[in-house]
C-alpha positions as a printed NumPy array, in Angstrom:
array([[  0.   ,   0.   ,   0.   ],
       [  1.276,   3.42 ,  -1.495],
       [  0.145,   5.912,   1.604],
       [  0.537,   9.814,   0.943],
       [ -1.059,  12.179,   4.185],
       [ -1.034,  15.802,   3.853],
       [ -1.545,  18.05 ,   7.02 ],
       [ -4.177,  20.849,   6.192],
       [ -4.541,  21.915,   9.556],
       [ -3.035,  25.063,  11.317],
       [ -1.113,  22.551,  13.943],
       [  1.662,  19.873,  12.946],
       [  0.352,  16.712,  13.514],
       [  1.97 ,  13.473,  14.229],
       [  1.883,   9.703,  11.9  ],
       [  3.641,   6.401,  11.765],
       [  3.585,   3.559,   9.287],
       [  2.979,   1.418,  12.457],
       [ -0.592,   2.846,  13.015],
       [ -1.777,   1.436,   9.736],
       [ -3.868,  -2.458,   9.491],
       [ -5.29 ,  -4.007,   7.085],
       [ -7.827,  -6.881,   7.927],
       [ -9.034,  -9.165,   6.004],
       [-13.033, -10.467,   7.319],
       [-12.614, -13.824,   5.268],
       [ -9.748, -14.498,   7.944],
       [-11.465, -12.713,  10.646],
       [ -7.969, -11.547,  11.26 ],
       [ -5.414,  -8.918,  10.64 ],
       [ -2.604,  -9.072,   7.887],
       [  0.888,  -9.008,   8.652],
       [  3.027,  -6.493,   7.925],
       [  5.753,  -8.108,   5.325],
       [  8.21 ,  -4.815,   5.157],
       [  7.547,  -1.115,   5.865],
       [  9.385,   2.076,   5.211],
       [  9.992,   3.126,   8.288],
       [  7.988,   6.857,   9.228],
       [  7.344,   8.575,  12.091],
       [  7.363,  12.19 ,  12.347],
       [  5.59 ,  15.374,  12.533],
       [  3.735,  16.834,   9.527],
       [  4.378,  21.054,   9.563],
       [  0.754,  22.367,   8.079],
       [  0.654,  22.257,   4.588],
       [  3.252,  19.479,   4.106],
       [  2.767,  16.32 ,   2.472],
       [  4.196,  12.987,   3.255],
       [  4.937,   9.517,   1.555],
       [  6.099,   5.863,   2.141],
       [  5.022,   2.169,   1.903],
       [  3.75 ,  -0.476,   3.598],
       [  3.955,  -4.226,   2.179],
       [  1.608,  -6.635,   3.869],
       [  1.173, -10.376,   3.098],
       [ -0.27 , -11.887,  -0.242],
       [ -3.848, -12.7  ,   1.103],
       [ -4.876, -13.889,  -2.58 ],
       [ -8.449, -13.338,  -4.162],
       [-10.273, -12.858,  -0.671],
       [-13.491, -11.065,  -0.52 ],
       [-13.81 ,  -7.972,   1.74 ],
       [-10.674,  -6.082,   3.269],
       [-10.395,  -2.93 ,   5.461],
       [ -7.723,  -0.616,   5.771],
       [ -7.649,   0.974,   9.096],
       [ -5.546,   3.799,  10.37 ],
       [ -5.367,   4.2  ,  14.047],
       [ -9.298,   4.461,  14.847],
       [ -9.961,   5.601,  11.444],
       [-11.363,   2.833,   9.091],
       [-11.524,   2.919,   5.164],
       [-14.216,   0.321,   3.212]])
């Protein structure tokens, strides 16, 4: 997974490749991570930031969800 976050708020904010899942409801279970570029740092408003996260071949399954932190994407 390609992840780019941009801060469009007036305060830096804070995100990590760690705080991203992606679960899989065939499996009833999470996906592990295979490799990650590592990130962790602030975002200064306005700024953009990139990397990658590589998580296990889970084949033709049906429904997955990515989550970051509490927030969750169908």
């Amino acid at each position: 997974m390609d992840v780019k976050m941009r801060n469009d708020n007036k305060e830096p904010i804070y995100v990590s490749a760690k705080d991203f899942y992606l679960f899989q409801y065939d499996a009833d279970d999470y996906a592990d991570v295979e490799k990650k570029d590592y990130f962790h740092e602030k975002i200064d408003p306005g700024k953009s930031v990139s990397f990658s996260i590589y998580y296990e071949y889970l084949g033709d399954v049906g429904y997955l969800e990515m989550e970051y932190d509490n927030l969750i994407w169908n």
